[in-house]
Structures are given as structure tokens and as C-alpha cells.
N, CA, C and O of each residue as an XYZ file, in Angstrom:
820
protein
N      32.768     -0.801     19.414
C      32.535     -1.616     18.218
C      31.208     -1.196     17.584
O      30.232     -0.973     18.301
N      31.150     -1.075     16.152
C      29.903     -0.710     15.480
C      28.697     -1.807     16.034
O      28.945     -2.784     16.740
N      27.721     -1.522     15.685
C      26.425     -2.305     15.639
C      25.919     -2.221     14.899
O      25.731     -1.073     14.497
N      25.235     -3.495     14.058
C      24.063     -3.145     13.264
C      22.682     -4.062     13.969
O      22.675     -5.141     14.562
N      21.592     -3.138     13.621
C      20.293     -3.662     13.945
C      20.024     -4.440     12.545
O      20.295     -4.007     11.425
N      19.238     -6.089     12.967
C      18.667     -6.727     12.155
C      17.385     -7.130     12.890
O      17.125     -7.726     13.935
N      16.483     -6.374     11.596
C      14.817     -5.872     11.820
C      14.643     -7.327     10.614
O      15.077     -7.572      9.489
N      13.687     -8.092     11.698
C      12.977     -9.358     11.051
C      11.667     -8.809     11.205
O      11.116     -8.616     12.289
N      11.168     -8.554     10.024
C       9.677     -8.429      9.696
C       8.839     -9.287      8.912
O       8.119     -8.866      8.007
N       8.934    -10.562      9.277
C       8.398    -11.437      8.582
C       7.442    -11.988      9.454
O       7.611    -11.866     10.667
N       6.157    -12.762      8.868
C       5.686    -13.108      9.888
C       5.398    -14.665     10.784
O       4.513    -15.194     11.457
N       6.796    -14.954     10.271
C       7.348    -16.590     10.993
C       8.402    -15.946     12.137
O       9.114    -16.610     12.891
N       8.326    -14.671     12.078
C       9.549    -13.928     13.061
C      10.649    -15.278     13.275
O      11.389    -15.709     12.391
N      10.552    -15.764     14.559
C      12.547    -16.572     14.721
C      12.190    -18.095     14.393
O      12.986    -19.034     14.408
N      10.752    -18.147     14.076
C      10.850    -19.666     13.544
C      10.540    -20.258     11.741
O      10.379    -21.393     11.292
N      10.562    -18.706     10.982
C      10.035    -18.573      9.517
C      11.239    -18.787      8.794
O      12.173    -18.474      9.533
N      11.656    -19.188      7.659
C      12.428    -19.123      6.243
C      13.186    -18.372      6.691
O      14.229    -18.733      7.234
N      12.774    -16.996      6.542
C      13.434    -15.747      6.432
C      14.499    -15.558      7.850
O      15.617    -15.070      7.683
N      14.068    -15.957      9.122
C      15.451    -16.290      9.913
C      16.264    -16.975      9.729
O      17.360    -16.610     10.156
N      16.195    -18.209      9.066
C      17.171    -19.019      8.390
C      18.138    -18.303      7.750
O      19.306    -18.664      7.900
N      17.889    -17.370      7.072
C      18.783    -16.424      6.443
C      19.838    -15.584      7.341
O      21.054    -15.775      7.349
N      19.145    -14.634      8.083
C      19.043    -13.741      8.730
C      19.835    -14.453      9.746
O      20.834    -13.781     10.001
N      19.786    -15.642     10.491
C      20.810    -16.361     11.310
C      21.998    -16.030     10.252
O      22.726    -15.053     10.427
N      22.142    -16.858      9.203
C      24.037    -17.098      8.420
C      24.221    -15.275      8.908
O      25.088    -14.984      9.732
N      23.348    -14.214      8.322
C      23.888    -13.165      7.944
C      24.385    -13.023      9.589
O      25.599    -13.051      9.790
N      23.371    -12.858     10.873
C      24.017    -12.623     12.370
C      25.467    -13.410     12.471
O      26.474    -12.730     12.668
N      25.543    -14.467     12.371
C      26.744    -15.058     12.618
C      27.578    -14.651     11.555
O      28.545    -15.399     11.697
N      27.867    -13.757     10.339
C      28.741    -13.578      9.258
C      29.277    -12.297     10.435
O      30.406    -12.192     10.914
N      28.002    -11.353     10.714
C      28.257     -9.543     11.072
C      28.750     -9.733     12.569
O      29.103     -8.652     13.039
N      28.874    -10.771     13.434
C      29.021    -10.944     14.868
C      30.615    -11.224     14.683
O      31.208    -11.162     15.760
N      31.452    -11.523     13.551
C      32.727    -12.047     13.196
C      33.170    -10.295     13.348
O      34.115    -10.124     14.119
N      32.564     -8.930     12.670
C      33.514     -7.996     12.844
C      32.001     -6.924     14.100
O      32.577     -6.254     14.957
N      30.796     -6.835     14.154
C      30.399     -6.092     14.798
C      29.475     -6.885     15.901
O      29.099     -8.052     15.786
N      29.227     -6.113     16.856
C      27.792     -6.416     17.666
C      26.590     -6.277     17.150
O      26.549     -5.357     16.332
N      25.406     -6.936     17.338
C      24.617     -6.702     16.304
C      23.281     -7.058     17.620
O      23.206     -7.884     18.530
N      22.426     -6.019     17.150
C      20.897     -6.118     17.836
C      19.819     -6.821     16.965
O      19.898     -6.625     15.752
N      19.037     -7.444     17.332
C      17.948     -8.386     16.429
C      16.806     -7.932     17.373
O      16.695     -8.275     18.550
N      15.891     -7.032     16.622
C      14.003     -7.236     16.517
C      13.749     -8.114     15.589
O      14.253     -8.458     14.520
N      12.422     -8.538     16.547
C      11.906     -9.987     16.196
C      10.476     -9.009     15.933
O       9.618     -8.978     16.815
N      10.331     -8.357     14.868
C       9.051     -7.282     14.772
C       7.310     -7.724     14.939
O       6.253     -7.127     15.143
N       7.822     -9.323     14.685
C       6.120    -10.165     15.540
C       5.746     -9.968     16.618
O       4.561     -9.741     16.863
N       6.766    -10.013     17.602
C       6.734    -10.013     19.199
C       6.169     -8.642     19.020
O       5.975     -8.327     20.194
N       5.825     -7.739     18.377
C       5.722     -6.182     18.501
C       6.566     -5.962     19.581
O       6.083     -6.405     20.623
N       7.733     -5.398     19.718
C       8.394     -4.503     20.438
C       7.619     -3.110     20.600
O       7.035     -2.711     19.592
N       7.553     -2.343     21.736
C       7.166     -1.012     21.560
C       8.316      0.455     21.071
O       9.500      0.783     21.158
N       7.189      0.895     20.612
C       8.077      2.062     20.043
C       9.410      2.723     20.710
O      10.285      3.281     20.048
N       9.422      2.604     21.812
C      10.847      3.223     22.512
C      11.787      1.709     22.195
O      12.902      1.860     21.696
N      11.413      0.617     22.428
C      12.527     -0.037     22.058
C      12.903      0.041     20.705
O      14.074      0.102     20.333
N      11.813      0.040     19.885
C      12.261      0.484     18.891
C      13.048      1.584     18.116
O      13.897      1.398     17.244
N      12.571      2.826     18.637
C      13.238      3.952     18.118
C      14.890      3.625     19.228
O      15.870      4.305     18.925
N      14.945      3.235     19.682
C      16.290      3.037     20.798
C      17.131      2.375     19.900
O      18.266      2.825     19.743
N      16.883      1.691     19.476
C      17.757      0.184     18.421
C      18.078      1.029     17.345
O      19.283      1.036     17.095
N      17.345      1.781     16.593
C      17.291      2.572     15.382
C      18.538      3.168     15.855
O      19.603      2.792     15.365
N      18.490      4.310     17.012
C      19.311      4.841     17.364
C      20.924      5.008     17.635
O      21.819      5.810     17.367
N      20.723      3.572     18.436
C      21.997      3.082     18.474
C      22.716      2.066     17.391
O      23.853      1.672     17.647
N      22.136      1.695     16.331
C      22.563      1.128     15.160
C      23.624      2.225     14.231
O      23.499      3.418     13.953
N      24.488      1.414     13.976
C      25.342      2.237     12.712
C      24.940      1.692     11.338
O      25.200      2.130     10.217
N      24.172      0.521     11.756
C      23.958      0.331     10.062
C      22.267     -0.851     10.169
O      21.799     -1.222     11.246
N      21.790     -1.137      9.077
C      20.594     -1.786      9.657
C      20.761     -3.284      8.670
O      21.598     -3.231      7.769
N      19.922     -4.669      8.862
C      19.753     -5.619      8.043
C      18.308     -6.005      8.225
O      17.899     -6.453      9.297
N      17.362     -5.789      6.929
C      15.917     -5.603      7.054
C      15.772     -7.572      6.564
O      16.421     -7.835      5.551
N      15.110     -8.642      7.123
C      14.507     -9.257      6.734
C      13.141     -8.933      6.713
O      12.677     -8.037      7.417
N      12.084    -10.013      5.493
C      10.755    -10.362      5.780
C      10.510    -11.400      4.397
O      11.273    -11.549      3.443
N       9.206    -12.037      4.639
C       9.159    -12.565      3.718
C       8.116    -11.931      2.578
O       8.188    -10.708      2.458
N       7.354    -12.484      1.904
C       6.950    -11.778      0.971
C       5.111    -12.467      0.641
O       4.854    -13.592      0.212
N       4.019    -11.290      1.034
C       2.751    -11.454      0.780
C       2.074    -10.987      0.293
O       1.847     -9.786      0.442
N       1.451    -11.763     -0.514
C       0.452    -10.739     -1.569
C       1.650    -10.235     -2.269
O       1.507    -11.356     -2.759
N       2.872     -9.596     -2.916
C       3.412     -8.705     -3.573
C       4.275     -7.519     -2.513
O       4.980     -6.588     -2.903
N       3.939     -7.922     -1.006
C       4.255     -6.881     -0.334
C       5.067     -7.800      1.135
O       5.015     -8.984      1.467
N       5.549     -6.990      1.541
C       6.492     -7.064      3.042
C       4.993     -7.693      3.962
O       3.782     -7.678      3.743
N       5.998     -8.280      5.201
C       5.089     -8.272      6.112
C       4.579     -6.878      6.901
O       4.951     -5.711      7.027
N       3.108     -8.058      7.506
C       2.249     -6.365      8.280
C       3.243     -6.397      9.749
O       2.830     -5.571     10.563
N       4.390     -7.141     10.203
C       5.232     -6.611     11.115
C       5.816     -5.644     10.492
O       5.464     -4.533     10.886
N       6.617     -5.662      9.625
C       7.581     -4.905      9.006
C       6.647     -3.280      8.506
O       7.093     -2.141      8.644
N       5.232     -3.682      7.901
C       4.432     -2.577      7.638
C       4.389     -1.673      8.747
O       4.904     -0.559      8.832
N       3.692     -2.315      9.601
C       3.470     -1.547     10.859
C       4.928     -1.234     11.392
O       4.745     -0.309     12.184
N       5.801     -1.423     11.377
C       7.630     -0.478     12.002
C       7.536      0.808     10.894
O       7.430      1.960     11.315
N       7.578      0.545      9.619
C       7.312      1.476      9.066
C       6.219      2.594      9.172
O       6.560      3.691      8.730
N       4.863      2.474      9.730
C       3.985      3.483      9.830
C       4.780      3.759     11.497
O       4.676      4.948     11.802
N       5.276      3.195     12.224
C       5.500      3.905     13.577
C       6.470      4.347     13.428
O       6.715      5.179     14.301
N       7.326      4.211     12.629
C       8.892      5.037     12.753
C       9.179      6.312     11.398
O      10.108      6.896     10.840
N       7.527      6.213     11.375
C       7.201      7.201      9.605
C       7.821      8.611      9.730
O       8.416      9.309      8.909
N       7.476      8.808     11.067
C       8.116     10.381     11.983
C       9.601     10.790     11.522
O       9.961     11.894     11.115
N      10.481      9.466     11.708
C      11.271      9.716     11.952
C      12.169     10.021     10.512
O      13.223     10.649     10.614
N      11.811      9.659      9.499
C      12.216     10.082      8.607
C      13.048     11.441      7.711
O      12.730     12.470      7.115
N      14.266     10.687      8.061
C      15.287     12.194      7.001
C      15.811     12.483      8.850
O      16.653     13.331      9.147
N      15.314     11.853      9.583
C      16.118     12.264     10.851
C      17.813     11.226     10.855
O      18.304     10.361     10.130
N      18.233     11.983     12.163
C      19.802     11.417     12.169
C      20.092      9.994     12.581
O      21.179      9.430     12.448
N      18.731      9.359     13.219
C      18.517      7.993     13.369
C      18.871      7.143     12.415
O      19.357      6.029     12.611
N      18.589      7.743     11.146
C      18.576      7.234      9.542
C      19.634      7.493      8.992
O      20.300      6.587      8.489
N      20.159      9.189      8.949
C      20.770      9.080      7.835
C      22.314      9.005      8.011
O      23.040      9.166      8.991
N      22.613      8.622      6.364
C      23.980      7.979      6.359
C      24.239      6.799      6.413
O      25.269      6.404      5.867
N      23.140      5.641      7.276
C      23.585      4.593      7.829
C      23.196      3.689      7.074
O      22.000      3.540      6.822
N      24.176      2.896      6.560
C      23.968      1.708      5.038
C      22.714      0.644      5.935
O      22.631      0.089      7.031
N      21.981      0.778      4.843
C      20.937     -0.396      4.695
C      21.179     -1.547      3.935
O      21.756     -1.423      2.855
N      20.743     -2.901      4.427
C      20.889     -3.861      3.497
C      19.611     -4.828      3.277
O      18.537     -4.332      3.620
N      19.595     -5.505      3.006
C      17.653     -6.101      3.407
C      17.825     -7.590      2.388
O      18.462     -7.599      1.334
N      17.104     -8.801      2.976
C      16.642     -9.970      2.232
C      15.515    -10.519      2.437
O      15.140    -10.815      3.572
N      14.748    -10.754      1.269
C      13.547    -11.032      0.833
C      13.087    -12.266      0.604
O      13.112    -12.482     -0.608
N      12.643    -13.254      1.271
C      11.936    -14.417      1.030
C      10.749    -14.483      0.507
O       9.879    -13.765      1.000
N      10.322    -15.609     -0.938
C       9.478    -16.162     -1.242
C       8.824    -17.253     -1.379
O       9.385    -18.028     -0.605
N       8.259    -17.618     -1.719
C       7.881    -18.714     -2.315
C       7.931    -19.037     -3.545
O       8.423    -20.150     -3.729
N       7.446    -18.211     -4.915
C       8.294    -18.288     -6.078
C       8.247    -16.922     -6.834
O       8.940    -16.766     -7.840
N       7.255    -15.713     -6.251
C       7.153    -14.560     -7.284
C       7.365    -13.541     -6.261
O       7.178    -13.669     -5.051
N       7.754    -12.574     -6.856
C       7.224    -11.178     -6.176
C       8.330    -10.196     -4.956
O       8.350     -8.981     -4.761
N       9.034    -11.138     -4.407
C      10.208    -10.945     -3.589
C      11.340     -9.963     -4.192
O      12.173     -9.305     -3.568
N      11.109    -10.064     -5.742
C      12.273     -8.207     -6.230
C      11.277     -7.513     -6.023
O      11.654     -6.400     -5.655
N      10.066     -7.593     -6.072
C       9.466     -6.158     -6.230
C       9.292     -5.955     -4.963
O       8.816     -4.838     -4.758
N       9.519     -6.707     -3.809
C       9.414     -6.414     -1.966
C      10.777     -6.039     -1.938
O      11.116     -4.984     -1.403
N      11.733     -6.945     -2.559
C      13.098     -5.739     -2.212
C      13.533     -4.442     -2.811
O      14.361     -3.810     -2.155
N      13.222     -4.056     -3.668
C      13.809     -2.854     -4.489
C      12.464     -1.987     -3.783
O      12.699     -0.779     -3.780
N      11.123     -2.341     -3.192
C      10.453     -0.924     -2.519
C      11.255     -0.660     -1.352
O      11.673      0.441     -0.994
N      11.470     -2.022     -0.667
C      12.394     -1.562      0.597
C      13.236     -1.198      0.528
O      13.485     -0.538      1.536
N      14.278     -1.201     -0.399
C      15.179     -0.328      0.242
C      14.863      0.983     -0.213
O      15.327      1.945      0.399
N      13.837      1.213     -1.611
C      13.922      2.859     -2.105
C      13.227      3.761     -0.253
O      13.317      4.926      0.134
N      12.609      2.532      0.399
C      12.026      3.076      1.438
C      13.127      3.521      2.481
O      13.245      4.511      3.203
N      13.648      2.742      2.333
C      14.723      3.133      3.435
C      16.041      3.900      2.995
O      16.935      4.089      3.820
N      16.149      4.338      1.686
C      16.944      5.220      0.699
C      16.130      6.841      1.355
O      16.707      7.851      1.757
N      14.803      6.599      1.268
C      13.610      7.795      1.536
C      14.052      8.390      2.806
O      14.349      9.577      2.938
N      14.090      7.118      4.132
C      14.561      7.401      5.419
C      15.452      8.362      5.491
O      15.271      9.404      6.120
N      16.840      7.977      4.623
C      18.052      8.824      4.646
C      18.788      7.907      4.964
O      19.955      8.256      5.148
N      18.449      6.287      5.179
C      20.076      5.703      4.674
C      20.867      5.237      3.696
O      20.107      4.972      2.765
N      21.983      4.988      3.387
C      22.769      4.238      2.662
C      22.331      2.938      2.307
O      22.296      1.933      3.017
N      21.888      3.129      0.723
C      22.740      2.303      0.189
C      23.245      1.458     -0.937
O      22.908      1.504     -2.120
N      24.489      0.343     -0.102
C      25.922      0.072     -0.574
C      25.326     -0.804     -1.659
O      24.248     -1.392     -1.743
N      26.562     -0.681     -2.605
C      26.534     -1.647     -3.729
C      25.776     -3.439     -3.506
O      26.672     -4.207     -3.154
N      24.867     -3.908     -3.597
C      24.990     -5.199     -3.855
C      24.287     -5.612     -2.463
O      24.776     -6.566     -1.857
N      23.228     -4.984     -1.952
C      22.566     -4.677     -0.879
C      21.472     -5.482     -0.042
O      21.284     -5.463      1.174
N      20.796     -6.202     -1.045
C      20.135     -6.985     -1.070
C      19.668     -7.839     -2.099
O      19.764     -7.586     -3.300
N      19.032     -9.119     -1.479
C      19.008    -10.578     -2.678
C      17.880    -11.124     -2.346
O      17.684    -11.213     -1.134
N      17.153    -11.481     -2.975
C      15.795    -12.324     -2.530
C      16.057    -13.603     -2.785
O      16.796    -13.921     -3.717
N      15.376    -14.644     -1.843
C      15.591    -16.093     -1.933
C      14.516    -17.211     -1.727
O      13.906    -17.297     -0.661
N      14.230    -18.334     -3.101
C      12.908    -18.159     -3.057
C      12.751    -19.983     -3.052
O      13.586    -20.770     -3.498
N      11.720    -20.247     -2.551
C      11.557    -22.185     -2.111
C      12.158    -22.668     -3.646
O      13.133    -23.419     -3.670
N      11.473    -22.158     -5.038
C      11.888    -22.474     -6.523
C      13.347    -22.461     -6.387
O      13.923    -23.527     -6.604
N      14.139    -21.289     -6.018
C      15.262    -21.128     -6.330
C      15.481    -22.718     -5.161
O      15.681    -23.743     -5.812
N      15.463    -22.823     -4.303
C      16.258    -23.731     -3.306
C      15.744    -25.238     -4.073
O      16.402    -26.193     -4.486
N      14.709    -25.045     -4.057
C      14.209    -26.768     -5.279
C      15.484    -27.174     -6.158
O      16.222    -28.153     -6.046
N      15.508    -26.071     -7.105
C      16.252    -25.750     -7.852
C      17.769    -26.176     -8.001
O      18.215    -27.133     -8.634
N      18.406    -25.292     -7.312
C      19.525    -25.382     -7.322
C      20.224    -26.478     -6.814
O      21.421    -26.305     -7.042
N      19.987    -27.685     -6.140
C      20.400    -28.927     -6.617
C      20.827    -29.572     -7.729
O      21.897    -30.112     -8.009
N      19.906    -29.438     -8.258
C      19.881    -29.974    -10.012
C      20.512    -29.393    -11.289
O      20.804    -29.761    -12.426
N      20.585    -28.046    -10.337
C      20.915    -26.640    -11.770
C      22.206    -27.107    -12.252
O      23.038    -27.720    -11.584
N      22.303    -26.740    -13.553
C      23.479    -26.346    -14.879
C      24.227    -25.191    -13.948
O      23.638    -24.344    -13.276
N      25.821    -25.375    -14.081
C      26.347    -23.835    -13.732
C      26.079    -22.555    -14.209
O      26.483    -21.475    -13.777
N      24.936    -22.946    -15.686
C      24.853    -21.385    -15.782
C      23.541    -21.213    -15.137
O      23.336    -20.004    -15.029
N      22.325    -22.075    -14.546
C      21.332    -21.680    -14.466
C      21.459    -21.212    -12.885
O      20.584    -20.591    -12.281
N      22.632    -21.605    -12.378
C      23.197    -21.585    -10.410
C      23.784    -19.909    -10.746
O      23.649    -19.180     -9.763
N      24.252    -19.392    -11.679
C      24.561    -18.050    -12.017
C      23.687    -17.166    -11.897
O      23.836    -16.033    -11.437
N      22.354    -17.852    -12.474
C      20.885    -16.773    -12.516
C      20.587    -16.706    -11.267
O      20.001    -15.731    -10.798
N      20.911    -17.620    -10.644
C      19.466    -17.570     -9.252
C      20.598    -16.972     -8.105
O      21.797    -17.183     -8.284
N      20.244    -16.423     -7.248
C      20.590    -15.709     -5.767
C      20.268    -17.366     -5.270
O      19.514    -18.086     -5.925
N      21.015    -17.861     -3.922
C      21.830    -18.487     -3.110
C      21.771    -17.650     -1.890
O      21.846    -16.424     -1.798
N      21.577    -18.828     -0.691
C      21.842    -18.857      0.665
C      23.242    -17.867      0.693
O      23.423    -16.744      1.163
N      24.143    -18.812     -0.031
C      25.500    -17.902     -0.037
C      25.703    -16.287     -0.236
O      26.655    -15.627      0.179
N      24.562    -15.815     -0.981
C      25.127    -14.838     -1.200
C      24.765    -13.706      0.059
O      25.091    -12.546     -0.196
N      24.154    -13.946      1.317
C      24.265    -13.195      2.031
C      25.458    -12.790      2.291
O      25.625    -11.645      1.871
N      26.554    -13.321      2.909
C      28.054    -13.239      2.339
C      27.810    -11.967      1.955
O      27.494    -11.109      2.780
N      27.916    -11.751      0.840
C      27.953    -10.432     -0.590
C      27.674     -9.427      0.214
O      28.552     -8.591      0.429
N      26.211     -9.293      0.905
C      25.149     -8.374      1.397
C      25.982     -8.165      2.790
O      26.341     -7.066      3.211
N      26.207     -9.339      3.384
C      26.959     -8.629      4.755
C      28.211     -7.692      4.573
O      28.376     -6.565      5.038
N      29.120     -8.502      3.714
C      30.485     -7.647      3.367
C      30.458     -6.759      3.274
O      31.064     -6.275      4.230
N      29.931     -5.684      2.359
C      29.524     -4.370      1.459
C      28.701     -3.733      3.043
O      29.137     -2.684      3.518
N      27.744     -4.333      3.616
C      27.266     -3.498      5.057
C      28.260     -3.185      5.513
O      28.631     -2.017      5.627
N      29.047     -4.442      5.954
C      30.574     -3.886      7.055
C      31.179     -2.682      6.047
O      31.392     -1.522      6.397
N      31.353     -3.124      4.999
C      32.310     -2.480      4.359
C      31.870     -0.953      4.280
O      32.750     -0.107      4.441
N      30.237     -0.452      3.984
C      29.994      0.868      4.224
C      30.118      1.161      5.250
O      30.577      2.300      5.326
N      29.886      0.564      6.463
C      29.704      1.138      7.955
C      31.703      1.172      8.235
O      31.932      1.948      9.162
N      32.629      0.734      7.837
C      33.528      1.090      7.742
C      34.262      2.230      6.725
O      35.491      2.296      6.707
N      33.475      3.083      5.918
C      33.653      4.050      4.922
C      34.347      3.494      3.656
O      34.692      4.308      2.799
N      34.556      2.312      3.486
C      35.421      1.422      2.409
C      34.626      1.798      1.186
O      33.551      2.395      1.125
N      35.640      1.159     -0.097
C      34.914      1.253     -1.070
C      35.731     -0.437     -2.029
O      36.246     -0.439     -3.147
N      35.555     -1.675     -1.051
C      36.185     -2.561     -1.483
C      34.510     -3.491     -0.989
O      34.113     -3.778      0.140
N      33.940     -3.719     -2.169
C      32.903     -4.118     -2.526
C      32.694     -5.511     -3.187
O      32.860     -5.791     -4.374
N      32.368     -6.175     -2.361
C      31.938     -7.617     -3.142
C      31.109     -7.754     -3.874
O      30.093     -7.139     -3.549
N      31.004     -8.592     -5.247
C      29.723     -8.572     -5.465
C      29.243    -10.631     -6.378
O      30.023    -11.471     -6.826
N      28.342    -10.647     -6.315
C      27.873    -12.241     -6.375
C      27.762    -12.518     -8.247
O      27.527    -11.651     -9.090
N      27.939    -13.545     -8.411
C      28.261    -13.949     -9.592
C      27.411    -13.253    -10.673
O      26.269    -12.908    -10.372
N      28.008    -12.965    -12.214
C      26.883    -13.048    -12.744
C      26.402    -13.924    -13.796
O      27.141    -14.908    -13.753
N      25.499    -14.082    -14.767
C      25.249    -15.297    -15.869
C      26.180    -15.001    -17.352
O      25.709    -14.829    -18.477
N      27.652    -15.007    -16.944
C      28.765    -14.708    -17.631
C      27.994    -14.644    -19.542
O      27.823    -15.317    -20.558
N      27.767    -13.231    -18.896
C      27.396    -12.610    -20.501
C      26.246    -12.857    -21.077
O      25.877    -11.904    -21.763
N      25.509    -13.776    -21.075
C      24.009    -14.769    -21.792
C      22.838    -14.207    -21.793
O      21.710    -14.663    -21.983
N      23.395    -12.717    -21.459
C      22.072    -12.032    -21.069
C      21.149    -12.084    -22.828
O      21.836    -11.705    -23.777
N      19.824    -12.496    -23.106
C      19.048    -12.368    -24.061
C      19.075    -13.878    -24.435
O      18.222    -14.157    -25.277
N      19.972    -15.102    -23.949
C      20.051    -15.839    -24.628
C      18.812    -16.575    -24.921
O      18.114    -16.338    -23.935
N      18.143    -17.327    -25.706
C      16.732    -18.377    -25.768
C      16.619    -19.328    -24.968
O      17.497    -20.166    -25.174
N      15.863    -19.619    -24.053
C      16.027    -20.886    -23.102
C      14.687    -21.943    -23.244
O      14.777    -23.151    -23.023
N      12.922    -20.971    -23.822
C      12.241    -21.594    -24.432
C      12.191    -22.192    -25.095
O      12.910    -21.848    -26.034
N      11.626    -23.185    -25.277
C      11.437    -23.772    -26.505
C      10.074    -24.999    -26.841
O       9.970    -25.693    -27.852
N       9.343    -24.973    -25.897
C       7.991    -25.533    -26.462
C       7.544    -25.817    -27.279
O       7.569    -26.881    -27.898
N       6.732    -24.329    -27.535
C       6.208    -24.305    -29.078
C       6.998    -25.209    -30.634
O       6.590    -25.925    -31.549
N       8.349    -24.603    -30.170
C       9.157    -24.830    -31.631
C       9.420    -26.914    -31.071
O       9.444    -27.811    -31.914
N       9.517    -27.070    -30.087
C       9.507    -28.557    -29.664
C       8.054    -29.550    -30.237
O       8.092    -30.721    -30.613
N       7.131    -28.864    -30.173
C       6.115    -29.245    -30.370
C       5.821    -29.372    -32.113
O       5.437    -30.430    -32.611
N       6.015    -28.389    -32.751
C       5.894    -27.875    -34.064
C       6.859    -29.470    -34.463
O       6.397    -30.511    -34.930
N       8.400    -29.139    -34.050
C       8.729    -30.564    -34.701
C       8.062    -31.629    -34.510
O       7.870    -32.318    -35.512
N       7.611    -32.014    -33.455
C       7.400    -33.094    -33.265
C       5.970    -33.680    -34.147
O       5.702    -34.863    -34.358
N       5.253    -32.598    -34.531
C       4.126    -32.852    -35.595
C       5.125    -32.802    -36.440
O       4.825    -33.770    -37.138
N       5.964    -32.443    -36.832
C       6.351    -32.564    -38.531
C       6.716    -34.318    -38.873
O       6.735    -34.993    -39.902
N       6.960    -34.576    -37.501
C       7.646    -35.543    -37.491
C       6.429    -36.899    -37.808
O       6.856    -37.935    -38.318
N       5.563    -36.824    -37.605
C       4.805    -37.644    -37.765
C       4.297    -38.044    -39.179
O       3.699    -37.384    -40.029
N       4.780    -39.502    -39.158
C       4.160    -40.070    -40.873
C       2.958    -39.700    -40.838
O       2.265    -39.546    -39.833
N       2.541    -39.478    -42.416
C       1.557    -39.136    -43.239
C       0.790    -40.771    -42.879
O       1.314    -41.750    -42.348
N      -0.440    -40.615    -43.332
C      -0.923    -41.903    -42.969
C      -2.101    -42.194    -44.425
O      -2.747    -43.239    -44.497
């Protein structure tokens, strides 16, 4: 049976946000593969590490998101496994990765990670990763169906696991998570012009 390694580099490792996630996704990938979990706080040493790499067919990167950047677990796997790069550990093997925030900065921690792990030499699949952020979860209680369209969802790990199995099985039957049916450019501000009326509105005196 395939395996994928899920590398938690956050630094709440199995008691942070970002396992919350990273649990739905283990229990989604344990339905078709076996799956290995680093907990990258505990620092594992490098042979367990490069071992997991090894025996993985495919990988699932958590962390959460500081300063603008990944955690210094997740930093530091990256400067120790820097070697290994463009090797057969890596390549081919679909990457997928999710990004926790608090309210900013979590696309620009996911789209470096994966170009990083694109760099490595793995895959990857359509629809790969999603960041998920305390705003968005506030949020989406209350939200309009179109504003539950904009934001990434717990759910959509779903999306991110499928498309893993589905590359590590050579498929090309690809899920992918809603989008804001067309509205792209639409106006959603409106302050200023709220404000402006509301002086017009006022009798002359």
C-alpha cells in the first residue's frame, strides 16, 4: 500500500491549529493509504528523517504561519534535507501542503512552499494546497453563500487529499473546491460612498 509522509512544521506541533487540520486530512488518506506523521518540534534526527522522505510516495506539508514565513521546525527540515534536492527521495512524488493563520500572510507561506518543494523535484497536483485562517473560521458562521465561496474551509482538505491520492495513483480525475461563481471584480466597499451620503443627507440648518 502507498504511503504518504505528513511533515507538521508548525510550532504547536500535535497540540497547534494546524494539527487540527492535518488530523481530518490523516483520517481522509488512512481510508485509501498508510501514512507516516513527523511531528518536526520533537526534532526528529536526520536519519529518521531522510528514512520517511524515503519511504513516502507522496508528502502532506503542514505549518502555521510567522512573521510572513513557515515555521523554524519546518525551516530547519528544509536546511537539513537541502542536500537532498533533485534527488529520487523527491522526485515525482506529489506534494500537497496547508497553511494556518491568524488573518494575513498564509498564501504567501503556501505558494513558497510548494515552489520549494516543486524545486525538490516533486509533484505538484492540481488544487494542492489551501490556507486556513482564525478570520476565515470567525467568519464563516455568519457568511452570505457567496462570501463561504471566497474563503477556503476546514472542508476543503477533502480537495487537497483527493488530487494527492489521485496523483500518487497516476489519475487525472481531479477535484477541485468551489469557486465565487463568476464575481470576480465585483464592488464589496463601500464606506467612503456610505459616508458621503450620509452628509448629503443632513438638513441645512
Amino acid at each position: 500500500m502507498p504511503n504518504v509522509l505528513i511533515v507538521n512544521g508548525s510550532l504547536g506541533g500535535s497540540q497547534g491549529n494546524t494539527a487540527e487540520l492535518l488530523a481530518i486530512a490523516e483520517e481522509r488518506l488512512r481510508q485509501e493509504v498508510d501514512v507516516t506523521y513527523l511531528e518536526l518540534v520533537r526534532e526528529p534526527s536526520m536519519d529518521r528523517i531522510l528514512e520517511a522522505v524515503s519511504e513516502a510516495d507522496g508528502f502532506l506539508f503542514g505549518t502555521g504561519t510567522y512573521w510572513d514565513s513557515w515555521g523554524s521546525p519546518l525551516q530547519r527540515f528544509l536546511e537539513m534535507t537541502a542536500h537532498t534536492e533533485g534527488q529520487s527521495i523527491w522526485v515525482g512524488k506529489p506534494a500537497g501542503a496547508i497553511v494556518t493563520a491568524h488573518a494575513v500572510g498564509a498564501k504567501g507561506v503556501l505558494s513558497r512552499l510548494l515552489g520549494v518543494m516543486n524545486v525538490y523535484g516533486a509533484l505538484i497536483p492540481p488544487f494542492a494546497g489551501f490556507n486556513y485562517t482564525y478570520v476565515a473560521d470567525t467568519a464563516l458562521p455568519v457568511a452570505s453563500d457567496h462570501l463561504r465561496n471566497e474563503l477556503w474551509t476546514s472542508e476543503d482538505t477533502e480537495v487537497v487529499c483527493c488530487n494527492l491520492l489521485e496523483a500518487i495513483r497516476g489519475g487525472k480525475n481531479w477535484k477541485q473546491w468551489p469557486t465565487n461563481e463568476g464575481k470576480y471584480g465585483a464592488k464589496w466597499l463601500s464606506v467612503y460612498t456610505d459616508k458621503c451620503e450620509a452628509e448629503l443627507t443632513v438638513p441645512m440648518q
